[in-house]
N, C-alpha and C positions, 0 to 999 in steps of 0.2 A: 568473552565479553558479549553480553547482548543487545544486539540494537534494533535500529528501524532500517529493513532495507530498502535503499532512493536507487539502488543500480548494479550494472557490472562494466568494468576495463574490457572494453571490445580491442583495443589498439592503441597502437603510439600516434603522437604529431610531431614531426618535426625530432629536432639534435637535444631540443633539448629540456628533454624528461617531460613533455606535457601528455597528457592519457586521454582518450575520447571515452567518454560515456555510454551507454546506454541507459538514459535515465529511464526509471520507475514512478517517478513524481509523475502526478498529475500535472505539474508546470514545470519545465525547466530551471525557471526561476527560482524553484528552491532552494537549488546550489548555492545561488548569491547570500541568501542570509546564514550558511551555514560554517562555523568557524575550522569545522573538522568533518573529517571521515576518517574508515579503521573497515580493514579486512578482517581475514579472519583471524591474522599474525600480526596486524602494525596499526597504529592510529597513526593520523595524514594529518596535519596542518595545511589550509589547503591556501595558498596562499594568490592566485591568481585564479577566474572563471570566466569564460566565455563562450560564445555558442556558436556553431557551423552549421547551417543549415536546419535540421533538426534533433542535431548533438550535444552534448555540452562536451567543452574541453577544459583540462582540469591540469592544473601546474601545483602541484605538490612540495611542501617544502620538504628536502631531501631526497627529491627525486629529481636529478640535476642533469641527465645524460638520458641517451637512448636506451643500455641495455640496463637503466635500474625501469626506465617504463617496460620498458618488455617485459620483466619480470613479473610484473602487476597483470598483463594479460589475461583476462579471463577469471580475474578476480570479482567477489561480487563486495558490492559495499555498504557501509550502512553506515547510521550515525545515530547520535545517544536521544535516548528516550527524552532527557532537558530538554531539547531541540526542538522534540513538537510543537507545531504550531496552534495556539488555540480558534477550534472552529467555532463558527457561529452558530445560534442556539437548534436545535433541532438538525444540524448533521453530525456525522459519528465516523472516528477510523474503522475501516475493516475489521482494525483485529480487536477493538473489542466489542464487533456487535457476533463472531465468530464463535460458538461455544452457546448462548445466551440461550434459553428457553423460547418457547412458540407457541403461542397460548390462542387459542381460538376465543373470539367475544365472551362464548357463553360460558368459559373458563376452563374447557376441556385441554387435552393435553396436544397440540398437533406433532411437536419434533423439534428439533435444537437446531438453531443456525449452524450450516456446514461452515458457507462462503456467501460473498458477496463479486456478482458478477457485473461487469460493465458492459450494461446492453446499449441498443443504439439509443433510443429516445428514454429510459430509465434504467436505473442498475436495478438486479434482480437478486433476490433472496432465492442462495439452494438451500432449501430446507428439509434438512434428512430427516423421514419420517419411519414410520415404525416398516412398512414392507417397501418403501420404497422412496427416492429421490426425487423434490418436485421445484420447479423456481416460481416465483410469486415478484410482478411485478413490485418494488419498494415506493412505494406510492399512497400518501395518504389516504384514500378509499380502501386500499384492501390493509394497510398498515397505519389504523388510529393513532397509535402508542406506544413507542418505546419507554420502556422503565429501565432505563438502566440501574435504579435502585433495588431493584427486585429481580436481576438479570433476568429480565422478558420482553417481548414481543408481542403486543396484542393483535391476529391476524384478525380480517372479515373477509373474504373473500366471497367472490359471487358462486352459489352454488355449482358444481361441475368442474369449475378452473382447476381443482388442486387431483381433480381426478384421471388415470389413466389414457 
């Protein structure tokens, strides 16, 4: 089954069967609005969510005891693609701006999105180009235009930045 991965079962709480998180979300709070999770063997009704510090903890329906949450340990977890949340206009999930073409202004070819990196004051574009690896701040100056109808990327960057 394919999903969106929000985590993995780092550990147990308690007697009985609750699991601690290590969330993937960008907010904890995603848990809340989510009816379900599924390893890579089981989908989770999740039936209770709450948070410790900066965990979330997660009571499962049929996971009633200590050693069925053991069991779950170090599992990672995901949830169904329905789920997503719709973003607001002009952001984008990772994974579909991953793959996408990179197109320089003047229409040349630069490289295909690798990844999208979480830097401190903006996320960065790696963008694998033909001899080499380069990230580009994702910032309307150097990134006019996403098409996601024409899977592209319109780069401008200031001369020099994408070089060695």
């Amino acid at each position: 089954m394919d999903g969106i991965l929000i985590g993995r079962i780092v550990n147990t709480v308690g007697l009985k069967g609750e699991v601690k998180v290590l969330s993937y979300a960008e907010s904890n709070s995603r848990f809340q609005s989510l009816p379900c999770i599924f390893t890579k063997d089981k989908e989770f009704e999740i039936s209770d969510c709450r948070f410790h510090k900066a965990n979330v903890i997660l009571k499962l329906k049929g996971i009633d005891n200590l050693k069925d949450a053991e069991s779950l340990k170090g599992e990672d977890i995901y949830f169904k693609e329905e789920f997503l949340e719709e973003l607001p206009q002009d952001n984008y999930y990772v994974r579909d701006l991953i793959g996408l073409k990179v197109v320089f202004k003047d229409g040349s070819e630069a490289g295909i999105i690798k990844d999208v990196l979480k830097g401190g004051a903006q996320d960065l574009l790696e963008i694998e180009m033909r001899e080499k690896t380069v990230l580009l701040p994702f910032v309307g100056e150097f990134v006019p235009r996403v098409d996601m109808e024409k899977k592209q990327i319109i780069i401008d960057p200031p001369p020099g930045l994408l070089e060695l």
